[in-house]
Structures are given as structure tokens and as C-alpha cells.
ROLUM-693653 format. One record per residue: y, x, z of N, C-alpha, C in turn; residue in three letters; residue number from 1. Coordinates in steps of 0.1 Angstrom, whole numbers. Each point is the difference from the previous one (the first is absolute). Last residue first. Layout:
n_yy  n_xx  n_zz  ca_yy  ca_xx  ca_zz  c_yy  c_xx  c_zz  residuo  num
Y  X  Z  Y  X  Z  Y  X  Z  Ala  NUM
...
//
This chain:
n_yy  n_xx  n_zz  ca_yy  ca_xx  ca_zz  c_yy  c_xx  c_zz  residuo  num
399  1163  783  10  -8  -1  11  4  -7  Unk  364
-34  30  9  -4  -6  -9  8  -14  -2  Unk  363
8  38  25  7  -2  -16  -10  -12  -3  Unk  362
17  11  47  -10  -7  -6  6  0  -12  Unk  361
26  5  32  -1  13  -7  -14  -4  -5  Unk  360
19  -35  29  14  8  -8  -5  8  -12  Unk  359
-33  -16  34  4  -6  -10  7  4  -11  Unk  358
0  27  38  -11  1  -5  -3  -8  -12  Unk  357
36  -7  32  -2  17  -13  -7  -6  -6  Unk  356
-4  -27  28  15  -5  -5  1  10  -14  Unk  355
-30  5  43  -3  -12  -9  6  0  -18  Unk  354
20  27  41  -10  6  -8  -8  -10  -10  Unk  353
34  -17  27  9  6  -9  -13  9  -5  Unk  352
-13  -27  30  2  -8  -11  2  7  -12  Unk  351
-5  25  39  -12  -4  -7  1  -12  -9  Unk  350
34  16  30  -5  13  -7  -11  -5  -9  Unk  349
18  -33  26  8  1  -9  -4  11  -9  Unk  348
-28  -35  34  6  18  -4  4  2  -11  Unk  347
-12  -45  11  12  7  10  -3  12  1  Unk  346
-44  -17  -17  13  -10  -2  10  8  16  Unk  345
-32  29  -35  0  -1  11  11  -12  6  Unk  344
-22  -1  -48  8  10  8  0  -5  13  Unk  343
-28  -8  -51  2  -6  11  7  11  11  Unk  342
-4  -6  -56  -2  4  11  5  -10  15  Unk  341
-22  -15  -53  9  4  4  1  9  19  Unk  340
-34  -15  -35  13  -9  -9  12  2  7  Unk  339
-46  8  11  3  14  -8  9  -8  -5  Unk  338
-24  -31  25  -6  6  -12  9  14  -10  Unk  337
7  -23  40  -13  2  7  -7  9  -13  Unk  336
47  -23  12  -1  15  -6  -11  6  0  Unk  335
10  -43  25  7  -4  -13  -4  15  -10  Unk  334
-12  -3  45  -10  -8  -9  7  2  -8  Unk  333
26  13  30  -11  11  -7  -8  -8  -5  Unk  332
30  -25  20  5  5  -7  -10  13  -9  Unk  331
-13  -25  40  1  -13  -10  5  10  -15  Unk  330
-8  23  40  -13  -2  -2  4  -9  -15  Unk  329
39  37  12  -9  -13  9  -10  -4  -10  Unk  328
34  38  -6  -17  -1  2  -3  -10  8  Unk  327
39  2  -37  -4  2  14  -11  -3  1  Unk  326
15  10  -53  1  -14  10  0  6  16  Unk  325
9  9  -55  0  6  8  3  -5  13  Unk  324
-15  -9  -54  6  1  9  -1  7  14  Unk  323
-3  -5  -58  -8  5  13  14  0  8  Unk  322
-1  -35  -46  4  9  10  -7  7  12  Unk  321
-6  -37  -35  -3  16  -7  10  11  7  Unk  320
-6  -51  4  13  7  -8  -4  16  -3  Unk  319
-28  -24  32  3  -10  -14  9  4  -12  Unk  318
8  17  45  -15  5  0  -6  -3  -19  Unk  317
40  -17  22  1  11  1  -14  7  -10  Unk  316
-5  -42  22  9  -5  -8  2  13  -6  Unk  315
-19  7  39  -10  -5  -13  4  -5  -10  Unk  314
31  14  36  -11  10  -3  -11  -2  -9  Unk  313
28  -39  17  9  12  -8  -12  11  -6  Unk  312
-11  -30  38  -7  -8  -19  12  14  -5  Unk  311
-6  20  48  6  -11  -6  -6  -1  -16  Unk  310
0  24  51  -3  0  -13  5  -13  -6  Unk  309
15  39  39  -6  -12  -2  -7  -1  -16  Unk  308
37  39  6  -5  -6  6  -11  -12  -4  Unk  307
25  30  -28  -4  9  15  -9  -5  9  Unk  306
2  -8  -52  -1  -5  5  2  6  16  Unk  305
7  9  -55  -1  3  9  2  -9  13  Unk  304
-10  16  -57  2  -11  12  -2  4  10  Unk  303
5  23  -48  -1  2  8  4  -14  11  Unk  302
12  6  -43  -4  10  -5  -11  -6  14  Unk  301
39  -34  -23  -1  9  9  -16  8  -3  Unk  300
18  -37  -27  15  9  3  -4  17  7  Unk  299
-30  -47  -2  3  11  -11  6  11  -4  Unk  298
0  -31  38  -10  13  3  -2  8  -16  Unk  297
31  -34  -4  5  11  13  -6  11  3  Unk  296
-9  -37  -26  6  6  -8  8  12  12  Unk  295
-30  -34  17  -6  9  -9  4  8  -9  Unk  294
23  -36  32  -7  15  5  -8  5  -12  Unk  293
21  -40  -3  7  7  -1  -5  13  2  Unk  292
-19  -40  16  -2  0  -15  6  11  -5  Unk  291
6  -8  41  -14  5  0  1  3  -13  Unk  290
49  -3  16  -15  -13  -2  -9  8  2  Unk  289
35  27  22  0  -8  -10  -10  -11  -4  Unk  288
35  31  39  -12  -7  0  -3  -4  -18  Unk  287
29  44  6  -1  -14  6  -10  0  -2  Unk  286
14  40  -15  -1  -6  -6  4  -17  3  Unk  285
6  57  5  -2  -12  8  6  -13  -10  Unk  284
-10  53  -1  6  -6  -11  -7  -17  7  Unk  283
8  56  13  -6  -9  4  3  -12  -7  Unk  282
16  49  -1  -18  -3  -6  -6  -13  0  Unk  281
50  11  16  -4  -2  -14  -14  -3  -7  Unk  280
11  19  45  3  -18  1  -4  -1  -12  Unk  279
1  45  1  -13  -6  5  6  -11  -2  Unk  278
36  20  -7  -12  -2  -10  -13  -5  2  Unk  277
37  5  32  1  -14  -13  -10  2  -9  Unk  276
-10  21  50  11  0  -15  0  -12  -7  Unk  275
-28  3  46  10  11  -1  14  -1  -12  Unk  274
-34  -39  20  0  12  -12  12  4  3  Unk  273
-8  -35  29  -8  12  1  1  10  -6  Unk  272
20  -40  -4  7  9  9  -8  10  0  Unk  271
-20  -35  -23  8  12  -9  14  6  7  Unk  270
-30  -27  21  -12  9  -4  16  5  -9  Unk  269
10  -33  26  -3  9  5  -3  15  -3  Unk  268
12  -44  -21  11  13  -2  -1  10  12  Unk  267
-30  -32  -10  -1  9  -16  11  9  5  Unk  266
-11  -32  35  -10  8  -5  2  9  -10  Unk  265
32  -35  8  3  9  8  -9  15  3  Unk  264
-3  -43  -26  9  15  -4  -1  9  3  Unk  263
-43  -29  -1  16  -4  10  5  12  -7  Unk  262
-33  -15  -39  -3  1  20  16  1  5  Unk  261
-34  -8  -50  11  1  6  -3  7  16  Unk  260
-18  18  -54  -6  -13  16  14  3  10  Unk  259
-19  40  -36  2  -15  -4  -7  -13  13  Unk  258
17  52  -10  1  1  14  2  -19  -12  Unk  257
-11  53  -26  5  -14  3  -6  -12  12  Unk  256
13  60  -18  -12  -14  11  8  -11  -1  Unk  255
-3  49  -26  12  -8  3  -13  -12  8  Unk  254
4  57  -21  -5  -14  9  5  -10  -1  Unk  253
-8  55  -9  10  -10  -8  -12  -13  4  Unk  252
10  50  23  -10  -11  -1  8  -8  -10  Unk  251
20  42  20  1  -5  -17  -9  -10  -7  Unk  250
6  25  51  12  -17  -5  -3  -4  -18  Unk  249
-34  14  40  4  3  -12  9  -10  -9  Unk  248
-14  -2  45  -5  14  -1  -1  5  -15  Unk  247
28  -35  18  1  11  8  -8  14  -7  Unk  246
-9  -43  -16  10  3  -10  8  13  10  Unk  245
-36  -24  20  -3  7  -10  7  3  -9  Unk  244
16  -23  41  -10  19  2  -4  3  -16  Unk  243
17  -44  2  10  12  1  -6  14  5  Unk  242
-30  -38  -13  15  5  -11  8  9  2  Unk  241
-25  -17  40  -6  2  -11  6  10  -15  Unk  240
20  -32  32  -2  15  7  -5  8  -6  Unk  239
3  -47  -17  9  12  -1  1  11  5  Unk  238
-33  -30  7  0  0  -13  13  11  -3  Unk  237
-9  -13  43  -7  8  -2  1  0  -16  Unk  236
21  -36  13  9  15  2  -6  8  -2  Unk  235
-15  -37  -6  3  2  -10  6  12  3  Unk  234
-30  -28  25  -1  15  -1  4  5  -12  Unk  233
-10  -46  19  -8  5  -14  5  12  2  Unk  232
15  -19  31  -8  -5  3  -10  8  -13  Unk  231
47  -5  3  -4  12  5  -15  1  0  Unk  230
22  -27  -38  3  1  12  -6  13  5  Unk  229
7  -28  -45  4  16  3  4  -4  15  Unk  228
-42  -20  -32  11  -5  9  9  11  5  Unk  227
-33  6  -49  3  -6  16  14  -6  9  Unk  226
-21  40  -36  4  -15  -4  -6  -9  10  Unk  225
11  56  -20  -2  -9  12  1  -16  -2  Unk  224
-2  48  -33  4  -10  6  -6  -6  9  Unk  223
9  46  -30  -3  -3  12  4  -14  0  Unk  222
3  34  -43  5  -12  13  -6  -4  8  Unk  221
7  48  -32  -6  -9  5  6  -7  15  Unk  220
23  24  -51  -1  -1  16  -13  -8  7  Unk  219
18  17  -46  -10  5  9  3  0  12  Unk  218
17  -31  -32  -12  0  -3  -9  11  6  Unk  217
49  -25  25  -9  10  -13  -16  1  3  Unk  216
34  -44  21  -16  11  -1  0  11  -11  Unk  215
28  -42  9  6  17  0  -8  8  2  Unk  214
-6  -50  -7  4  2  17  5  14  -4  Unk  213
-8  -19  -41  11  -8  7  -2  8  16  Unk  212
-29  16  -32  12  6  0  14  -5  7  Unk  211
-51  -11  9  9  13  7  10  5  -11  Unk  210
-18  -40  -10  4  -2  13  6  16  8  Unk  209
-20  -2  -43  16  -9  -3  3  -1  15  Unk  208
-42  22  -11  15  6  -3  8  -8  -1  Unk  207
-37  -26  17  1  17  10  14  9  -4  Unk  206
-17  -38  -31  12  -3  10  1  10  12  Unk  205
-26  7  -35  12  -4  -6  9  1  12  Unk  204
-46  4  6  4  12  3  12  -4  -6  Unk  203
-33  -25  34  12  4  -15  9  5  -6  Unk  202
-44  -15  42  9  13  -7  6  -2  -13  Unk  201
-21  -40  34  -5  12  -9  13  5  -2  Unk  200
-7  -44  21  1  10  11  -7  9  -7  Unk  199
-1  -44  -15  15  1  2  0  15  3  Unk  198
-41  -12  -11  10  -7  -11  12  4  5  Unk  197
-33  8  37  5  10  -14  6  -6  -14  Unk  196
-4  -17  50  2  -8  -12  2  10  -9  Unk  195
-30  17  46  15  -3  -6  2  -9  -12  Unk  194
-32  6  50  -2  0  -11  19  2  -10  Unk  193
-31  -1  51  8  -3  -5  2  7  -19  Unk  192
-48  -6  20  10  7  6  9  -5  -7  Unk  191
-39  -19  23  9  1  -15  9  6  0  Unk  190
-46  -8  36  15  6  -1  1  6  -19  Unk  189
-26  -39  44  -2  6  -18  11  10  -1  Unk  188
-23  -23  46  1  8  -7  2  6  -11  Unk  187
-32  -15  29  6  -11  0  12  2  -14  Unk  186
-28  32  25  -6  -6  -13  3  -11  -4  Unk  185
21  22  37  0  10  -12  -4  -9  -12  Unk  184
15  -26  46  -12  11  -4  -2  4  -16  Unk  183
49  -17  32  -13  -2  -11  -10  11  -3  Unk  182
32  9  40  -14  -11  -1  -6  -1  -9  Unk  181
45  14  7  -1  -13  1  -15  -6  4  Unk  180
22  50  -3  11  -14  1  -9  -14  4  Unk  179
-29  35  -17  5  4  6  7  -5  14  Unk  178
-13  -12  -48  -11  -7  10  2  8  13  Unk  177
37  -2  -37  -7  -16  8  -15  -2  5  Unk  176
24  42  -12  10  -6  11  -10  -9  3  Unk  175
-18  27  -37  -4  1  15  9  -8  8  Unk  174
9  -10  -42  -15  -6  4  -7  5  15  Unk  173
47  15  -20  3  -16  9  -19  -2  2  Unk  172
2  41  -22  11  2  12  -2  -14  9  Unk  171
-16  3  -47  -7  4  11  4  2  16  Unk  170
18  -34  -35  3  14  1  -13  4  11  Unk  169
14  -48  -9  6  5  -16  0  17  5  Unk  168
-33  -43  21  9  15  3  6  4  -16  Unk  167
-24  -51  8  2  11  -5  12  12  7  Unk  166
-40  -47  3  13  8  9  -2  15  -9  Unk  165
-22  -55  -8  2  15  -1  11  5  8  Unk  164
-17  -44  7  -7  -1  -9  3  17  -6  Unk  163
15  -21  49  3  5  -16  -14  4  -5  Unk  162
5  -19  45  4  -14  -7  2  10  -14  Unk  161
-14  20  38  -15  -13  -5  6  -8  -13  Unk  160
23  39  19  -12  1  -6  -10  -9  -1  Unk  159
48  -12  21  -1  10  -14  -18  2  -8  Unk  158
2  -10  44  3  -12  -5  2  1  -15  Unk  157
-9  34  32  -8  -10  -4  1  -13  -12  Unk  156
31  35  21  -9  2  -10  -12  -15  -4  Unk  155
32  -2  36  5  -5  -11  -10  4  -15  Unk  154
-3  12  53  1  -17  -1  5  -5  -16  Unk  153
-7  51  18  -11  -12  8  1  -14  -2  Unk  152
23  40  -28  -14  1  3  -7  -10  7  Unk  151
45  -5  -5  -1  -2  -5  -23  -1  -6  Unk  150
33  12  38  -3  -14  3  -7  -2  -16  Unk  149
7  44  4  -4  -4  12  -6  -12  -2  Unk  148
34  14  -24  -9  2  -8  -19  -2  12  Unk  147
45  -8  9  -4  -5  -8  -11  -1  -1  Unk  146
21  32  26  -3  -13  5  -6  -10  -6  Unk  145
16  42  -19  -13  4  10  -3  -15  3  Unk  144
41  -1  -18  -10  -1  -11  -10  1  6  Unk  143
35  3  22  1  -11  -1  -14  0  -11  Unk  142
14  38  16  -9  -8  9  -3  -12  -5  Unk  141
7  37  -38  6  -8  9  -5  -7  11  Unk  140
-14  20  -44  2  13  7  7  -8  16  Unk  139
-9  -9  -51  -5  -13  10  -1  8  13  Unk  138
4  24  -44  11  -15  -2  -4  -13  11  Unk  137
-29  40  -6  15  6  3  9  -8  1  Unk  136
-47  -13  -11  7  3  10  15  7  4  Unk  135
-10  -33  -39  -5  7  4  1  8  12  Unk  134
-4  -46  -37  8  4  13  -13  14  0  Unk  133
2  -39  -32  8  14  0  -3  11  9  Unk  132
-33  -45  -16  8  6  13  4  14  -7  Unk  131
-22  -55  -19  4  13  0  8  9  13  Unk  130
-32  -48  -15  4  10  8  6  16  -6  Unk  129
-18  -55  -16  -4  16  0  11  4  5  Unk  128
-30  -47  -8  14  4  4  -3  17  1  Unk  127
-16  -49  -28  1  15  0  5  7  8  Unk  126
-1  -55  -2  -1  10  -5  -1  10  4  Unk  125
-3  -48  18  -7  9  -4  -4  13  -6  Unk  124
31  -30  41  -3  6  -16  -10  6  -1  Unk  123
3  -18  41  10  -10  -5  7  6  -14  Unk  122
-37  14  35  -4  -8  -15  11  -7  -3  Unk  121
0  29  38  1  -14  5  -7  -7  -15  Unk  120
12  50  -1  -13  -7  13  -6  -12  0  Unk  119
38  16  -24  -12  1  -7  -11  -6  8  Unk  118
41  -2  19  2  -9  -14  -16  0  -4  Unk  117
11  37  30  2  -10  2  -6  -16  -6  Unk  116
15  42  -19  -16  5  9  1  -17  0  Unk  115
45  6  -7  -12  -4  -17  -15  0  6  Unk  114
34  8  33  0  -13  -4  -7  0  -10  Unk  113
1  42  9  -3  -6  12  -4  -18  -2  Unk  112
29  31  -28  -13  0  -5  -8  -2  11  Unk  111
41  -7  6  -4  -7  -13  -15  3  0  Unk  110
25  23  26  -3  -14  5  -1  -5  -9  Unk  109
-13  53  1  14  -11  0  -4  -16  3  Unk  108
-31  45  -12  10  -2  18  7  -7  -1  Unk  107
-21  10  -41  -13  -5  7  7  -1  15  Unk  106
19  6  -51  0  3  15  -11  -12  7  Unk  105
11  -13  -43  5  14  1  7  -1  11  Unk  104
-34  -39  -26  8  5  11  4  11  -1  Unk  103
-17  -34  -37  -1  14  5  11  4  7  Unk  102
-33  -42  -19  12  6  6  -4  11  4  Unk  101
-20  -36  -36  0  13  5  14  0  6  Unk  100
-10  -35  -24  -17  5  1  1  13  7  Unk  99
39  -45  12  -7  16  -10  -14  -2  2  Unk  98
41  -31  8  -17  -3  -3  -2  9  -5  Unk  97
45  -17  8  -2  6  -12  -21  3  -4  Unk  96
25  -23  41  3  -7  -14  -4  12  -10  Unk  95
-12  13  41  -10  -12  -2  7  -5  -10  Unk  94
23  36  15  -13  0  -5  -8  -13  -4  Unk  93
44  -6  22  1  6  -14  -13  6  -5  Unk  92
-1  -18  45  6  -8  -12  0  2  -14  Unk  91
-10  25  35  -12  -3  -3  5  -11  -13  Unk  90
36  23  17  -10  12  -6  -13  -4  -5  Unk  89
49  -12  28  -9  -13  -14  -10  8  -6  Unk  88
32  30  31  -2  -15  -6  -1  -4  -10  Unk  87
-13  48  21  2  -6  -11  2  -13  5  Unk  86
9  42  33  -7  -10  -2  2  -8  -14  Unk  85
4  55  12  7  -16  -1  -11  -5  1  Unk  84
6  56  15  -5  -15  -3  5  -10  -2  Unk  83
21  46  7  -10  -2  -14  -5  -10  -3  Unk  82
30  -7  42  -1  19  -6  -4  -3  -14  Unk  81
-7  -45  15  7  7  13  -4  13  -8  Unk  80
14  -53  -12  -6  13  -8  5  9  15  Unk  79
-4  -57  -15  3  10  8  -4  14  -6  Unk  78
-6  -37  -25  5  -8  9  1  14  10  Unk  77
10  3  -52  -6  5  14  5  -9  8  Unk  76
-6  -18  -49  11  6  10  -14  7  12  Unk  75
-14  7  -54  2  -13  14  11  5  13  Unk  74
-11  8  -59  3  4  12  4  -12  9  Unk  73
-27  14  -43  4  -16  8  5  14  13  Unk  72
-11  12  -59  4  5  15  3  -12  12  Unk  71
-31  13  -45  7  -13  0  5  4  18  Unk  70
-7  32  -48  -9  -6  13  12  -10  9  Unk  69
11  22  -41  -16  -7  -7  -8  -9  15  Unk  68
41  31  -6  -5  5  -7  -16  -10  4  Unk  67
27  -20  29  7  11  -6  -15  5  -5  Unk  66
21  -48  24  -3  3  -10  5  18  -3  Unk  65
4  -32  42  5  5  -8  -10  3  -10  Unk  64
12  -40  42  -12  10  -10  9  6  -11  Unk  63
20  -8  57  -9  -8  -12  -7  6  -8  Unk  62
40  15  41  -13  -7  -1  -4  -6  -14  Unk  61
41  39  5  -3  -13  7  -15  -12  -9  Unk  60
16  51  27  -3  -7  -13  3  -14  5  Unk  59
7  46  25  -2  -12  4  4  -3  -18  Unk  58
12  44  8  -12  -3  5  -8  -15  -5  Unk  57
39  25  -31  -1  -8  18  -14  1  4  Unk  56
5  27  -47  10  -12  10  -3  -3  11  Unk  55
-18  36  -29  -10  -15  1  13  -6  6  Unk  54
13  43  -15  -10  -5  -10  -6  -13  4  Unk  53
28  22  30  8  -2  -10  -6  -2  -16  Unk  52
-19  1  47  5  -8  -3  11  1  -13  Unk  51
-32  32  22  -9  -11  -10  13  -6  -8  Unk  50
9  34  36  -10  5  -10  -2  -12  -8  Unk  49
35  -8  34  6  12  -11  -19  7  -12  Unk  48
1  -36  32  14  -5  -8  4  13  -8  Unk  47
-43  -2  27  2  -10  -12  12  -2  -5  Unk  46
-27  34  39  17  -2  -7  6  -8  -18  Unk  45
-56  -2  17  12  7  5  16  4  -3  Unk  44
-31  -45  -19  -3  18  -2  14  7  14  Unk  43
-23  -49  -8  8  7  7  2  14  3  Unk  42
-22  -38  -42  -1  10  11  10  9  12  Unk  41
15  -48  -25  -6  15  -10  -2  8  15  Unk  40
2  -56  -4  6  9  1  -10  15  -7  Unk  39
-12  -48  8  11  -4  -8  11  13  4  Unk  38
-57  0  -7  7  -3  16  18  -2  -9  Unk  37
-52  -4  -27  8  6  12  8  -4  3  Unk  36
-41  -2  -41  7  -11  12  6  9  15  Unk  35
-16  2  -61  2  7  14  5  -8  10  Unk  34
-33  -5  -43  14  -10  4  0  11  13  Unk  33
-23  -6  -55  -2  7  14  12  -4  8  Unk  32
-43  -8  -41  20  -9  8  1  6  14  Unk  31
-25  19  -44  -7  -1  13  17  -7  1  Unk  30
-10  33  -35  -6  -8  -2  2  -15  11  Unk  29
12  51  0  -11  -1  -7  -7  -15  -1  Unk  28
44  14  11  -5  5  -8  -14  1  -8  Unk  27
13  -14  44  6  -12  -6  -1  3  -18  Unk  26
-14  31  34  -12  -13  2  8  -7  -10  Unk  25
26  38  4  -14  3  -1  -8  -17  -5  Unk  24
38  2  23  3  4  -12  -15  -5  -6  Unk  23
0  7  43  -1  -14  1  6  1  -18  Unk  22
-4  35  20  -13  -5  0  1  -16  -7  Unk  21
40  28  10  -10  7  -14  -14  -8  -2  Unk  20
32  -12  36  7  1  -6  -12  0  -16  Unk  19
-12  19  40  -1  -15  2  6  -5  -11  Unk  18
-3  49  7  -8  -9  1  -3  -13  -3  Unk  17
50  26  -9  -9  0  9  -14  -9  -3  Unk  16
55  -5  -13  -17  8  -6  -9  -4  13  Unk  15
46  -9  -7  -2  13  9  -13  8  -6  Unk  14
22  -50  -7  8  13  -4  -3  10  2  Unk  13
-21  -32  17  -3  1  -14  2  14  -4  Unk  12
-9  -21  48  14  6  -7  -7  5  -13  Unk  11
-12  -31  44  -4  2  -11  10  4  -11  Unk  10
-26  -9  55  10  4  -7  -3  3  -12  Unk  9
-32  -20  25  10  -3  6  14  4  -9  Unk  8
-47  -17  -22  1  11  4  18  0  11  Unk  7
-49  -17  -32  10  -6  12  4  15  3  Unk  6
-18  -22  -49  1  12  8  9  -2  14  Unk  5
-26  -30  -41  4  0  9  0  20  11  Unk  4
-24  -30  -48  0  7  10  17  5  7  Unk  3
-37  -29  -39  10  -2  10  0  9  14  Unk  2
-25  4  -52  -1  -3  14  15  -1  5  Unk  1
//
């Protein structure tokens, strides 16, 4: 089959969902073609988290070729916060003539224009629907408003014109009948998934990696892998560390801190620590590929999450790591099955008890 993934922003380099699926399809046989926007998601403070692994924002327009799937990036004829407009979108579908597109996001203007398209019979193929989105990450007037206009004049259109709609989480299946209206039985939820080929435990490289970062063999590591902003609650990651090396300095620890962010953030958090030795526990890495992360989580004992959720935690999860996440609705799914604790998010007393409790688990 010929299939087609529409999607606004598209960072390889990162992983994520979109990235793996479209692997996936090309893997198993299938000509698969991504079609987005001539730039990279507009992650928060992008010059110091992303950009020293993706470059500039702004691309420049055409088809790339990577691991098997066939990338067209189109110029944005405009883009406002998260949304672009694709030029030439119908264009470039109608020359390649799928048997299947698969939109990711069900709120963006593409996938508005695809409903669209479908409506009118100006293709025949497959169209399917996916939605991330969850409430925490839509908390805004500007979102209330939306989602408003979206219940009375845009559902519709969506649910006459997809052939499936998938929730990748129980969390996003209640948002989209909550948020939006879709009725339950409308409704499939797949849960996000990992490329275990790349994302298992090895144990070679576990000792080669903790002899290059300085890990002794009885220390346990703690790691983080993410964006090092405030937002994720990396300081609570260190507050953390430091009461529990308070309440017993002879803990043998070390935490690794993998993902960029503003300096000015990191040299907040290690103003914090009292001594040079604590600073010492902490072993900061940068942003890296995706591809790179599994010799990391190999490295490490224990995952840790303060904030939000994020593909990290199941990436983590794949590696034979229990983690340790906030009690929002999205992130406790991730630990549903005894694979890891859930703490009070922003009590530092209760991360740092999370934190033991792991720590002193013989059976790890």
C-alpha cells in the first residue's frame, strides 16, 4: 500500500510516535511518504533545548529520503503558535495517490482540509485520525474557546469524513469525547507503543557506559531524559537528592540529567546545592538523538519524571527501568501495572520518599 502520514512538524531526530510508525509501515512492506511543514516543532526555549541537535528551525522545502520513508516537506504559507498552513498539500497527495492517509491530530488545519477533500470525493482513500492531546496540555482560554467552536462547527466534519479515529491513551479517549464531543464508540485507543529493537537493556554497554560517565558499580543512577526546563520540574529532581543524601550522606547515587535547556536553568538548580559533592551526584549530559538514548537508560537503575509526561517514560519503561512519575491522570497510566511509583507532583518530601523506596528495593 501507499500510505501517507500528514503531519505539521517533523523531527526524526527526536523519535517520537510519528517518526516510529511511519518506520514501522515502511518496514513492513508498504511506500510510505510523510508530508509536513519546512520547519521543526516550536519547542519551548528551542535555541538552548532542541537546537544544538536539530539546527535552525526553518528548513529548506522539498523530498528527503530517510530510513526507507520518503519525507516532502512543504513551505508554510503561514503558521500561527503550533498551527501551519501546508502549501501544495492537495497537490502533493494527489501525485503520490495513497491507499491510506494518516493524519496526527484531529485540531490542526490539515486535518480540517483532509475532512474536507474527503467530503467532496476528491479522493478515495482511507483516512484515519489520531489525537495526542490531553487535558492538562489544553488548560488555556484560548483552548476553552476552541474547543467550543470546535464541538459546534468542526466535529462534524471530522466524523463524517474518517474512516477511524484513534486515542493513543486512555487519558486523550476521555479528552476527545469530553473536549470535543466524539462519542465514545467512535473511538479506538492504541496505546503509544516502543521500537524494542532499539529500546532493551544491555548489559555490555550498561558497563562500558557507567565506566565512561564514573558510575561505581554500587552506586544507583537515577535518570531523567527530557527538556532541562522548569516546566518538567527538574529542580524538584534535585531537591530531591539533596534531602535524601541529608538524611543519609552515605546513599551512593549518581543522576543523570539527559536533554538540553537555558543555562541559566542548570545554574540555577546547582546554586542550590549546598557542596561540591552533591553538584558531583549530578552528571549532565545534553540533548542527544533518540537513537542514542538506550545506552543511557542502560547506564541507569531508576527513571524519573517530576513533571508532565512524555514517549521518554515508555522509552525507559522498554529498557527495564521502574519509574517514578506525578500523579496526573496521563502519567499514572504509565505505572498501572506495578512498573513503577507515582508521587505527589511538587512535593519534594514525596518524590524524595518515591526515590528511597526504589533506591532500597533489593530486588533491583
Amino acid at each position: 500500500m501507499r500510505i501517507i502520514h500528514v503531519i505539521d512538524y517533523f523531527q526524526p531526530q527526536l523519535g517520537y510516535q510519528e517518526t516510529f510508525l511511519a518506520r514501522e509501515h515502511s518496514r513492513m512492506g508498504h511506500e510510505v511518504h510523510v508530508i509536513t511543514s519546512d520547519r521543526y516543532y516550536p519547542f519551548p526555549h528551542y535555541e538552548e533545548t532542541v537546537a544544538p541537535l536539530l539546527g535552525p528551525r526553518q528548513l529548506i522545502p522539498g523530498i528527503y529520503k530517510e530510513d526507507g520513508v520518503t519525507i516532502h516537506r512543504l513551505p508554510a504559507r503561514f503558521e500561527y503558535r503550533t498551527r501551519v498552513w501546508l502549501k501544495g498539500l492537495k497537490t502533493e497527495i494527489e501525485a503520490i495517490q495513497p491507499d491510506v492517509i494518516y493524519a496526527h491530530g484531529i485540531e490542526n488545519i490539515a486535518s480540517f482540509r483532509l475532512a474536507r477533500w474527503k467530503l467532496k470525493n476528491q479522493y478515495k482513500c482511507s483516512l484515519i485520525y489520531d489525537c495526542h492531546m490531553i487535558e492538562m496540555a489544553a488548560k488555556s482560554k484560548l483552548s476553552s474557546l476552541f474547543r467550543s467552536v470546535y464541538r459546534h462547527f468542526l466535529k462534524q466534519w471530522i466524523l463524517n469524513a474518517a474512516d477511524a479515529l484513534v486515542a493513543v491513551s486512555d487519558t486523550t479517549k476521555e479528552y476527545m469525547e469530553t473536549a470535543y464531543g466524539i462519542p465514545s464508540y467512535r473511538i479506538q485507543m492504541i496505546p503509544l507503543g516502543v521500537d524494542t529493537e532499539s529500546f532493551h537493556r544491555n548489559t555490555e554497554i550498561r558497563m562500558k557506559m557507567r565506566s565512561n560517565l564514573g558510575i561505581d558499580s554500587r552506586e544507583v543512577a537515577f535518570i531523567y531524559v527530557g527538556k532541562v526546563i522548569a516546566e518538567k520540574g527538574v529542580h524538584l529532581l534535585a531537591k530531591a537528592v539533596q534531602q535524601m543524601l541529608k538524611d543519609d550522606p552515605n546513599l551512593r547515587l549518581k543522576v543523570l540529567i539527559v536533554g538540553g535547556g537555558p543555562a541559566e536553568y542548570r545554574e540555577r538548580i546547582m546554586r542550590d546545592l549546598p557542596d561540591v559533592d552533591l553538584a558531583e551526584k549530578f552528571i549532565w549530559i545534553g540533548v542527544v538523538p533518540n537513537a542514542e538514548l538506550p545506552k543511557y537508560y542502560s547506564a541507569a537503575d531508576i527513571g524519573v519524571w517530576p513533571r508532565e509526561v512524555t514517549i521518554t517514560q515508555l522509552e525507559a519503561m522498554s529498557c527495564e527501568l521502574p519509574i517514578i512519575v506525578a500523579d496526573n491522570p496521563a502519567a499514572a497510566e504509565r505505572v498501572a501495572w506495578g512498573n513503577g511509583l507515582i508521587y505527589k507532583e511538587g512535593d519534594v518530601e514525596d518524590l524524595c520518599r518515591a526515590m528511597k523506596q526504589l533506591l532500597n528495593d533489593e530486588k533491583l
